[in-house]
C-alpha positions in Angstrom: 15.1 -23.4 -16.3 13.4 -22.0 -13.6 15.4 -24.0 -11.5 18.9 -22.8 -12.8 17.5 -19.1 -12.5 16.6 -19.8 -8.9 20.1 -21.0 -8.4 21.7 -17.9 -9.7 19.4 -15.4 -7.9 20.6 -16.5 -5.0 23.7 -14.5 -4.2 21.9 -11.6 -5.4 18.2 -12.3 -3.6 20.3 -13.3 0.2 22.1 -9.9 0.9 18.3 -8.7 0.7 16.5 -11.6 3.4 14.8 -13.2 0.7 14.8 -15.9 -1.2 14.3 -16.5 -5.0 10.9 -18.0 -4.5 10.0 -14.8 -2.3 11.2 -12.7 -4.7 9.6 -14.1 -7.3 6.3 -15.2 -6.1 3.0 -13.0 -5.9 -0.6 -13.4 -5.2 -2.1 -12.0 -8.6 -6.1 -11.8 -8.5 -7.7 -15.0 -9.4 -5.2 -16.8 -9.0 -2.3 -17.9 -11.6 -1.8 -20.8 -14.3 1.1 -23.0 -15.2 3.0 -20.6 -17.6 2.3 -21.9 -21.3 1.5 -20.1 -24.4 -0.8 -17.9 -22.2 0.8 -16.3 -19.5 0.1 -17.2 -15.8 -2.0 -14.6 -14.9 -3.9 -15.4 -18.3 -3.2 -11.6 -19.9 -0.6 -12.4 -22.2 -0.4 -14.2 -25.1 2.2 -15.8 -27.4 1.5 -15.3 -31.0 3.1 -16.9 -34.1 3.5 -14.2 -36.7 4.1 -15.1 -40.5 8.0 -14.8 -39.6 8.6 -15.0 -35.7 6.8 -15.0 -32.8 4.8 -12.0 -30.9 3.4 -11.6 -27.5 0.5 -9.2 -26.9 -0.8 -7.9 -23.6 -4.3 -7.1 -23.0 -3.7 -6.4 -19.1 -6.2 -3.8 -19.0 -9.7 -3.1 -20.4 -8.8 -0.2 -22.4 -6.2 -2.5 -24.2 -9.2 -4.8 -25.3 -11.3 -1.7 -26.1 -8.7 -0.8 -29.1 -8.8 -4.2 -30.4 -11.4 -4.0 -32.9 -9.0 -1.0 -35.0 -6.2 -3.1 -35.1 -7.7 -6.9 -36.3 -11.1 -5.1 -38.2 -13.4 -7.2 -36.1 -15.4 -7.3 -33.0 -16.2 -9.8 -30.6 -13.5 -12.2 -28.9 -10.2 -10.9 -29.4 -7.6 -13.5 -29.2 -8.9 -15.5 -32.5 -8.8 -12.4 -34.3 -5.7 -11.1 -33.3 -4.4 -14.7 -34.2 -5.6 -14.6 -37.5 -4.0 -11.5 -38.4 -0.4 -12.6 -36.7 -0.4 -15.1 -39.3 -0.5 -12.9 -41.8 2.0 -10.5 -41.1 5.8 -10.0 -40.4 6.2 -10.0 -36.4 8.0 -6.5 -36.9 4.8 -5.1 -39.2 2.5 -6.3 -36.4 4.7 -4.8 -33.3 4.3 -1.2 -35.4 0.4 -1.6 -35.8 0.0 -2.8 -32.1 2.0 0.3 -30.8 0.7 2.7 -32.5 -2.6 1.8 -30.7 -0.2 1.6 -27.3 -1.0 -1.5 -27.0 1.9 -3.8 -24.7 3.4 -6.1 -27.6 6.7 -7.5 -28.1 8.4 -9.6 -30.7 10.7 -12.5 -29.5 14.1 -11.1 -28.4 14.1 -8.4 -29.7 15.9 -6.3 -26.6 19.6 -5.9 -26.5 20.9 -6.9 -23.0 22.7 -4.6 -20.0 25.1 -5.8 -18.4 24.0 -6.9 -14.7 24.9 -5.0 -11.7 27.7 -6.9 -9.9 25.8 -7.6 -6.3 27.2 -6.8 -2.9 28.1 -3.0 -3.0 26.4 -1.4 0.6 26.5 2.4 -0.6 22.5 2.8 0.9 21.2 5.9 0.2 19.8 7.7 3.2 16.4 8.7 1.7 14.5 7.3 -1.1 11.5 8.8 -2.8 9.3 5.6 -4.3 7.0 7.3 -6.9 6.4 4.2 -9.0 3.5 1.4 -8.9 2.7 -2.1 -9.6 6.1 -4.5 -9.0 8.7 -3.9 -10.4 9.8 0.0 -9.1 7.6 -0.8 -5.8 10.4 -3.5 -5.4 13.2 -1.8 -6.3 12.5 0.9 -3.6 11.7 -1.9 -1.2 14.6 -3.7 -1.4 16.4 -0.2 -0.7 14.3 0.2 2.6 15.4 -3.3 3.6 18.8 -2.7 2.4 18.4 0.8 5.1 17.2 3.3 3.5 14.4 5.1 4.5 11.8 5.3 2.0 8.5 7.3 1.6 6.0 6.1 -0.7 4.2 8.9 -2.8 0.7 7.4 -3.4 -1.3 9.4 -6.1 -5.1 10.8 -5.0 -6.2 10.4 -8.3 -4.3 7.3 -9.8 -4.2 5.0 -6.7 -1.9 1.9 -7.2 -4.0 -1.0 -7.4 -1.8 -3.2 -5.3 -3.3 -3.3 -2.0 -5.9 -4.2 -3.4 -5.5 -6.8 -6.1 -2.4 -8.3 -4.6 -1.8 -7.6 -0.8 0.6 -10.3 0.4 3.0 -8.9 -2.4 2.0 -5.6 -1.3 3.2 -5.8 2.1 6.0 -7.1 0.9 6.5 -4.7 -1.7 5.4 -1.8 0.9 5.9 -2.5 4.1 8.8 -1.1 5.3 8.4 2.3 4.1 6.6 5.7 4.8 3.5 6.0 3.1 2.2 9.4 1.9 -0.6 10.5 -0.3 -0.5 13.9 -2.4 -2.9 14.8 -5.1 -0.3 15.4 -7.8 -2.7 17.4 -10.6 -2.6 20.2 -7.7 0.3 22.6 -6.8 0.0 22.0 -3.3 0.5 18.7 -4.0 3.5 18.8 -6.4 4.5 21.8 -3.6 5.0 18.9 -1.3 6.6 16.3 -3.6 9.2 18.8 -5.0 10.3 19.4 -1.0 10.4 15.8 -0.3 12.7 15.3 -3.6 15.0 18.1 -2.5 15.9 16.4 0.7 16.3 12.6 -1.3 19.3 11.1 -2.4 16.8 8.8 -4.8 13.7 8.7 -6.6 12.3 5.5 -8.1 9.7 5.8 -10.9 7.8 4.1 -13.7 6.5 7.8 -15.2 7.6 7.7 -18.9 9.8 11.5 -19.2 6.5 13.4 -20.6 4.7 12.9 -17.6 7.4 13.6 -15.2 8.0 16.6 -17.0 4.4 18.1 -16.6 5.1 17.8 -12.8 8.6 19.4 -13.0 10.3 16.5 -13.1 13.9 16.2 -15.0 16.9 14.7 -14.2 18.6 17.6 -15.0 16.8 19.8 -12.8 17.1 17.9 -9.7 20.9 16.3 -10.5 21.5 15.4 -6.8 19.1 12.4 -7.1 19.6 9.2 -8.1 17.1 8.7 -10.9 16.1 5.2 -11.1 13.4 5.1 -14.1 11.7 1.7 -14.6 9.6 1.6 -17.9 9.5 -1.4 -20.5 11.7 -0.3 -23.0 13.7 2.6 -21.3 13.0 6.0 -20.9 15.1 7.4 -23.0 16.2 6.2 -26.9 14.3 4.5 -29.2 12.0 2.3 -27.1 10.7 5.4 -24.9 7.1 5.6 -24.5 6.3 2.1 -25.3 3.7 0.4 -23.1 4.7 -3.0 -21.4 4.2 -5.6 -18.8 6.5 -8.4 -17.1 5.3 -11.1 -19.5 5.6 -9.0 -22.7 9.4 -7.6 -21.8 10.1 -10.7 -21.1 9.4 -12.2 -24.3 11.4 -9.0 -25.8 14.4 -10.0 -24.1 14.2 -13.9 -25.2 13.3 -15.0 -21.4 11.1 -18.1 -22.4 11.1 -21.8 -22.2 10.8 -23.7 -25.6 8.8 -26.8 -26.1 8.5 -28.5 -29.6 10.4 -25.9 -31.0 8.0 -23.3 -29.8 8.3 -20.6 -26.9 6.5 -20.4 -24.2 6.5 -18.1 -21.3 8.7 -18.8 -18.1 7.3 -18.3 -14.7 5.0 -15.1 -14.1 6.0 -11.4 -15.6 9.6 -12.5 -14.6 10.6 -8.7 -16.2 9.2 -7.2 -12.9 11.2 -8.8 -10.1 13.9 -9.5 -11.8 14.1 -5.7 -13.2 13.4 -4.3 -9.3 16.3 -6.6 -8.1 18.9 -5.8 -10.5 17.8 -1.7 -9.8 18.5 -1.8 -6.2 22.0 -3.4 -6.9 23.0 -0.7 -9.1 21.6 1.9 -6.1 23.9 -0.1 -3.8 26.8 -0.4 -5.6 27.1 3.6 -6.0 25.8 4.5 -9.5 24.6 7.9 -9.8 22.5 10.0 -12.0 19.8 8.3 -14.7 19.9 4.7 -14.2 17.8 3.4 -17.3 16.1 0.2 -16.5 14.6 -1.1 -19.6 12.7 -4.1 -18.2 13.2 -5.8 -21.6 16.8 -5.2 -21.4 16.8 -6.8 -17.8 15.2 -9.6 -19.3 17.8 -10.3 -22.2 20.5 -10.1 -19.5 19.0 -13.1 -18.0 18.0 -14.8 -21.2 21.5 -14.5 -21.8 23.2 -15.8 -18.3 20.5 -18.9 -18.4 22.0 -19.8 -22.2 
């Protein structure tokens, strides 16, 4: 499968000057696994619930910290949490886990979008790339290859722990664009983002709406941007403020490989790229206004083409 989805990034990946391997490769720390029922990068996990099939995300230590309220127990999580799939529907589970904001899906359970159509060359002339980890990091990237120029808003407080943790994807995620670092919590800082905004044609984020809305940040106050918001289950409608990762949205959107009649997952986080590709099409080809990129939905559109 990978090799079918390889074949039909392609057209979309060469208009950019990368291929599908580049675009979907990254060094993650420690290094990754063969994708099974634990993701590569040995996060995320595939669950069987009493009716379907779950995947949970403990991607950062907080996650694992809010365990204990949600199985009853202590100690090491996965056996717990595996226990207690068993016993419930995958949709009862899903309801528990998010209400602790924990990154959990059930097996395709997003509705697709319908994919950009590739090749439109309307570039935006400047791009504001207030977003972190890969997927919105790529998005604006591809812009800046694409010719736009882009400046990266780093945050004082909330650094983006991609240099760091990952830097050959970093430099490819990063390092055609113009780097800048406000402190956002003050008002000089949001000062200097709101002037930057004011001259863009885009912004690129992977705030959910309540925190762009603390800084002063609405669609409809700024309506001569193109708002390109990258979240898990889109920022607006009913899957707003949910928490999720590449792996997890793409087990939402049915993006998996089965073996003996089980899924498992399909290359690593493949929501990310794939979501940051299909974002920078829809820049290109001249859409306007909130462009809603539910990474799970992303993911069901390709589910669906590999079918």
């Amino acid at each position: 499968m990978i090799a079918r989805l390889h074949a039909l990034l392609a057209e979309r990946t060469d208009p950019f000057g990368l291929s599908p391997m580049q675009l979907l490769d990254r060094d993650a720390p420690g290094g990754l696994d063969e994708p099974g029922r634990t993701s590569a990068n040995r996060h995320c996990r595939l669950l069987e619930a009493a009716d379907g099939w779950i995947a949970l995300n403990l991607a950062r230590e907080d996650d694992r910290a809010v365990i204990p309220a949600l199985t009853g127990t202590s100690g090491e999580p996965w056996p717990a949490l595996e226990a207690l799939a068993r016993t419930l529907p995958a949709a009862e589970f899903r309801r528990r886990a998010v209400e602790l904001q924990l990154p959990v899906a059930v097996l395709d359970e997003a509705a697709p979008l319908t994919l950009a159509a590739p090749g439109g060359r309307l570039v935006p002339r400047m791009v504001v790339d207030l977003s972190a980890l890969w997927a919105g990091p790529l998005c604006a990237g591809l812009l800046a290859r694409a010719g736009a120029e882009v400046v990266r808003v780093e945050s004082l407080r909330r650094p983006d722990p991609t240099p760091q943790s990952s830097p050959r994807l970093d430099a490819l995620l990063n390092g055609g664009k113009r780097r800048i670092v406000l402190d956002l919590a003050s008002e000089e800082g949001r000062a200097a983002l709101h002037a930057l905004l004011r001259d863009a044609d885009a912004v690129v984020t992977s705030a959910r709406a309540p925190a762009l809305a603390r800084m002063g940040l609405e669609p409809a106050r700024l309506p001569h941007l193109a708002w390109v918001t990258i979240t898990a289950h889109g920022f607006t409608g009913e899957g707003a403020g949910r928490v999720g990762f590449g792996d997890d949205c793409a087990v939402a959107g049915g993006l998996v490989r089965w073996e003996a009649g089980k899924p498992r997952f399909l290359g690593d986080a493949l929501a990310d790229p794939l979501t940051g590709l299909d974002a920078a099409t829809r820049v290109l080809a001249g859409e306007r206004g909130l462009i809603d990129m539910a990474m799970a939905r992303v993911a069901a559109a390709w589910a669906e083409r590999l079918a």
